[in-house]
N, C-alpha and C positions, 0 to 999 in steps of 0.2 A: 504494500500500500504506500502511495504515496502523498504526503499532504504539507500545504503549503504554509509557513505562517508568518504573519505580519509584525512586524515591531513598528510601533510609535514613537517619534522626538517630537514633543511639542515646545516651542518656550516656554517657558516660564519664569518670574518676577524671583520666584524660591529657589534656594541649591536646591539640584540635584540629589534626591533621598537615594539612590541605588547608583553604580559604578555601571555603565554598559555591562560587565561582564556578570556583575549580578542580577541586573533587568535578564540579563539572557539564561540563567540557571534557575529565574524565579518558573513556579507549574506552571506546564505550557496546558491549557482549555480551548478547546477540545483535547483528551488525548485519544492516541490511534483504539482502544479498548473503546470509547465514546460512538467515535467516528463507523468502528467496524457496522453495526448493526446498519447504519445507511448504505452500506454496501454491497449487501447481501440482495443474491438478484433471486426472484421466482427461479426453481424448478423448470420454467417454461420460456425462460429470455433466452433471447441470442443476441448476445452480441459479437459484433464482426467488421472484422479489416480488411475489406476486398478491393482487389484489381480487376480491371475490365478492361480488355483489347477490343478495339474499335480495328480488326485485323484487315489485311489488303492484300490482294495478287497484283502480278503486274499486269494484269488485265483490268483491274479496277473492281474486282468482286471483292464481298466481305465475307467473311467465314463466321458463321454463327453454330451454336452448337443448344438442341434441343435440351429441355430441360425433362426429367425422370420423374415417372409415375411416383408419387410419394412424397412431393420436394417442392415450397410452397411456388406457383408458378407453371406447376408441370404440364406440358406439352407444348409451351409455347416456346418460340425463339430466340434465345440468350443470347449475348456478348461471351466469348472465350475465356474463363477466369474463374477467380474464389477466393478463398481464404488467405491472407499472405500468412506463413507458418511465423513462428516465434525464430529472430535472427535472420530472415529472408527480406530481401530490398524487394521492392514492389515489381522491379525489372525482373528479376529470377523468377519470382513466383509466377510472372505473368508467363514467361517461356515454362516453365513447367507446367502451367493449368493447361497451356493450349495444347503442348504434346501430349498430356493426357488426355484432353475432349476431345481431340481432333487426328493427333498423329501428326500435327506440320510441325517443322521448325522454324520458329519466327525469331521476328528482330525487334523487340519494345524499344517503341522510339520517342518520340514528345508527350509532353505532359496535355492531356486534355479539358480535364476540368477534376473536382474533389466535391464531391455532394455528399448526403448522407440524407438516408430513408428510417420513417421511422411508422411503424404498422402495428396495430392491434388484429389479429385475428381469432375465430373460435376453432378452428381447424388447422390439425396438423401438430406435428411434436412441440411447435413453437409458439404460444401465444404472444407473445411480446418481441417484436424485433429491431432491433438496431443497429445502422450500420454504417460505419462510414466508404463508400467507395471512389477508386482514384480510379480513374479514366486515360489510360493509354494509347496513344497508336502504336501499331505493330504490323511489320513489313512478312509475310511472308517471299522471299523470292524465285523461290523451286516449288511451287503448289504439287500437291499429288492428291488421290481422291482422298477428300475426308472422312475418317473412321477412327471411333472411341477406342482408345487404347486403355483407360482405366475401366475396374470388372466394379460391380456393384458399386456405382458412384450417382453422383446427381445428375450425369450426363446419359441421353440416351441415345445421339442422334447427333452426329453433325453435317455439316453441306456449306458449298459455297454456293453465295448470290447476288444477280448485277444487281446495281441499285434498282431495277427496273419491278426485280421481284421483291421486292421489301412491303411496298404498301397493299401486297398480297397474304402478308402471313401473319400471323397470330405473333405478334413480339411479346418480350415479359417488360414489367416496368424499368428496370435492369437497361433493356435494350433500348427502350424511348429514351429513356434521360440521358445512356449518351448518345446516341444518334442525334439528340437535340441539342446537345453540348461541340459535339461536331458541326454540326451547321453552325451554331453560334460563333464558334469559332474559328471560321472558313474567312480566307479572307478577302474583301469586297463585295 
């Protein structure tokens, strides 16, 4: 746990009653035994640090990768990504999510946008969600056909597609906000 705490100098007309060094040894309120009980998440939260590849061939298709029966979102079509692990830069973990959804190896390139989602639902392992996600481009340059290399995961299904088939399929919210963050930030 980590917590932050403030020290006060005010003027004042009177000495000083404590030495800085004893203002700093005086009980620090809140302490971390206080503070614990606010921390503690439901049984049914998630929270999460995710990347998302806004991914490209040199043809100008995007590779998206279906979301699995089970998995809030499921059947619709994702952005290449997930969880960045404990110790992982957002660039590795996005080359590792996409080799696992998809089987390409890509290139994370620019930063595209940093949102974060936050959702109540009744359904599914997770009632309470939050999350913050970073938004990368990612260059695939050797495309081959796309196929899920990870076995029991939240991926079921990947493909590539022109911009032309996008406002054809089922996106997840995931995939609008950056796709929306993309155009936002396209320039002129």
């Amino acid at each position: 746990m980590h917590i932050d705490r403030l020290y006060y100098a005010a003027p004042t007309p009177l000495p000083a009653t404590h030495t800085l060094d004893r203002a700093l040894a005086l009980p620090r309120r809140p302490g971390p035994a206080e503070l614990a009980p606010d921390e503690v998440l439901p049984a049914t939260a998630l929270r999460r640090f995710a990347v998302y590849g806004l991914v490209t061939d040199p043809v100008g298709r995007l590779l998206l990768s279906r979301i699995a029966p089970g998995y809030p979102g499921e059947g619709t079509w994702h952005l290449p990504g997930g969880g960045v692990d404990h110790g992982e830069t957002v660039r590795a973990a996005l080359a590792r999510e996409i080799a696992e959804e998809s089987s390409q190896t890509a290139r994370p390139g620019r930063l595209i946008a940093v949102a974060h989602h936050h959702r109540l639902h009744s359904e599914g392992p997770y009632t309470d969600i939050y999350a913050l996600w970073v938004f990368l481009h990612a260059h695939v340059p050797h495309p081959t056909p796309a196929r899920v290399a990870e076995t029991d995961g939240s991926t079921a299904d990947a493909a590539w597609f022109t911009p032309e088939d996008l406002p054809h399929l089922r996106l997840s919210t995931t995939a609008r906000r950056g796709l929306t963050s993309l155009l936002a930030s396209a320039p002129g």
